[in-house]
C-alpha positions as a printed Julia matrix, in Angstrom:
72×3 Matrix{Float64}:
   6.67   -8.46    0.81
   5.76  -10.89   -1.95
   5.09  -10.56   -5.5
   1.22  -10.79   -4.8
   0.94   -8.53   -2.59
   3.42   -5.78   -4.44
   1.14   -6.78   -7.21
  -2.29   -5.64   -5.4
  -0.62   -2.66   -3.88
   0.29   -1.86   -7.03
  -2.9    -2.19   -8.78
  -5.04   -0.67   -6.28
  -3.17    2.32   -5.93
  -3.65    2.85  -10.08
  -7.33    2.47   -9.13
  -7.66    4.9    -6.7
  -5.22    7.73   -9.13
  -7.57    6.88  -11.96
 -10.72    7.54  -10.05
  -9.2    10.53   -7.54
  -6.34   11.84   -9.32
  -2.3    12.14   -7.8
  -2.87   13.89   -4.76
  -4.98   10.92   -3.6
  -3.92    9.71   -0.39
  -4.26    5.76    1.23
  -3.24    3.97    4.65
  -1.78    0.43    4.01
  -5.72   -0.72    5.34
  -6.43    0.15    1.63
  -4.77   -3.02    1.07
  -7.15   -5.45    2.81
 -10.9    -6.18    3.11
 -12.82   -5.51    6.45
 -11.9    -8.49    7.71
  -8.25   -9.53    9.39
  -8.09  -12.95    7.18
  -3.93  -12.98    6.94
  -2.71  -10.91   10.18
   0.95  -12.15    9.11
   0.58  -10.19    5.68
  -1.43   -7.1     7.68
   1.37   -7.32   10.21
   4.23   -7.26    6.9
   2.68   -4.76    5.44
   2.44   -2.51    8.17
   6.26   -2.71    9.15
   6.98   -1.83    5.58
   4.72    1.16    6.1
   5.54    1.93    9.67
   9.22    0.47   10.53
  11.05    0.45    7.52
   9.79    3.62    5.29
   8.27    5.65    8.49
   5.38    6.75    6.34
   2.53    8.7     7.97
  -1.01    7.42    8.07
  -1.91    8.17    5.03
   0.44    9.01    2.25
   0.03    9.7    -1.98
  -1.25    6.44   -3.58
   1.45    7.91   -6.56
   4.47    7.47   -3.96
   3.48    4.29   -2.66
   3.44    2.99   -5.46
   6.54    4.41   -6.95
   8.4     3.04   -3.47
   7.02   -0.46   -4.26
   8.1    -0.39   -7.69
  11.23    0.67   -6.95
  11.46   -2.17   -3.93
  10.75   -4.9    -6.0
């Protein structure tokens, strides 16, 4: 993924820790507005989620962010 997007994932799970706490929980749709604008970066994102990490659904915004950091 690149730096942008690492960056919004990034920032957007802070958002939702600030406002909900750690146990707050996301799917990678958190990541993108309504609409499918870029389905290349929907479609990168997901096989991040999906293929390589085999995440569920919905997972901790906390560890998401902690596996992007660490991924950068």
């Amino acid at each position: 993924m690149d730096k942008e997007i690492r960056a919004k994932i990034i920032t957007i799970c802070d958002e939702k820790i600030q406002k909900k706490g750690n146990a707050v929980g996301l799917s990678f749709y958190a990541f993108f507005s309504n609409k499918n604008s870029n389905p290349k970066l929907l479609m990168e994102v997901a096989t991040w989620w999906i293929q390589k990490h085999q995440l569920n659904h919905f997972e901790k915004a906390i560890t998401i962010k902690e596996m992007v950091v660490k991924d950068l």
